[in-house]
C-alpha positions as CSV (number, residue, x, y, z in Angstrom):
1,X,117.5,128.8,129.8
2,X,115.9,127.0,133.0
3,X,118.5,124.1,133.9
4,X,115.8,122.6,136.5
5,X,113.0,120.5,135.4
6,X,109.6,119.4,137.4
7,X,109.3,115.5,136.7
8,X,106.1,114.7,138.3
9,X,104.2,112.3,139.7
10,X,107.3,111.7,142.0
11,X,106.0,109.0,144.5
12,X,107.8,109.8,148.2
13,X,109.9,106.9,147.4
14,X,110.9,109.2,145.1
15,X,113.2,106.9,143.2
16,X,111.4,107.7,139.9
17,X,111.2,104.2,138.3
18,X,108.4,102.5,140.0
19,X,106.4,99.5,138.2
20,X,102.6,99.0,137.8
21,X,101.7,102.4,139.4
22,X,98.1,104.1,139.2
23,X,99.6,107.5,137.8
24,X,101.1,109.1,135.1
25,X,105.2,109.1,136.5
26,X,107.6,111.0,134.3
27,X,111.0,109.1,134.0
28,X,114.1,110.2,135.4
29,X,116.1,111.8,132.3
30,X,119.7,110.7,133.8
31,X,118.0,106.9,133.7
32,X,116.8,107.8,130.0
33,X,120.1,109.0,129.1
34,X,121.9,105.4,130.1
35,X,118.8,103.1,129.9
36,X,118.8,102.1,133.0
37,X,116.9,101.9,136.1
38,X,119.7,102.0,138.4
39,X,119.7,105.8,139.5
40,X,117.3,106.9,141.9
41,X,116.9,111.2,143.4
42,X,116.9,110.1,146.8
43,X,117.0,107.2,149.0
44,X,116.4,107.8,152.6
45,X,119.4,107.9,154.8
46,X,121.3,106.8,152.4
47,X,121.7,109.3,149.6
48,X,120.8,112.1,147.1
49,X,121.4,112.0,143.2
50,X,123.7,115.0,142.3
51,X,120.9,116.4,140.1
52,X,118.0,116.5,142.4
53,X,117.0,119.9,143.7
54,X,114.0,119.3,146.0
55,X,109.9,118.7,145.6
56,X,107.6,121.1,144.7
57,X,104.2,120.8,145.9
58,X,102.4,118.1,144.4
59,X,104.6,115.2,144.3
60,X,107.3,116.6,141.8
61,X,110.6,116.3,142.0
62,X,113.1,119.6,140.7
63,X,115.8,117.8,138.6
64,X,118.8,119.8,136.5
65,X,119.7,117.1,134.9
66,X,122.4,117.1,133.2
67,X,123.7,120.3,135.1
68,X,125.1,119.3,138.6
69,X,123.1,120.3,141.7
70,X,126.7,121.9,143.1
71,X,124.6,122.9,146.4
72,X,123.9,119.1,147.4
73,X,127.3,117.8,146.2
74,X,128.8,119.9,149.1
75,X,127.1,119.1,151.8
């Protein structure tokens, strides 16, 4: 089973829940799981979620959600 996922249309915001956008943005699924918009995969120099795993060429964020990115927690 692959435990990353490719959510794309990631702006370089990449926070994943922009408004009023001119293309097709999949949601984050940790969001989806609470209904919120509160969590974001990175936010720059301030922080990256624990699930977020990098970008893959074009604009789409690698997520394990809901399995840990244990790599980016430890650094």
């Amino acid at each position: 089973m692959n435990k990353i996922r490719e959510l794309q249309g990631a702006n370089m915001d990449i926070d994943l829940v922009s408004e009023n956008i001119d293309w097709k943005q999949v949601g984050c699924p940790w969001n989806e799981a609470e209904s919120t918009k509160e969590h974001k995969c990175a936010v720059k120099d301030t922080s990256i979620c624990r699930y977020f795993c990098g970008i893959k060429y074009l604009d789409s964020v690698l997520c394990s959600y809901p399995y840990e990115n244990k790599d980016a927690l430890n650094e």
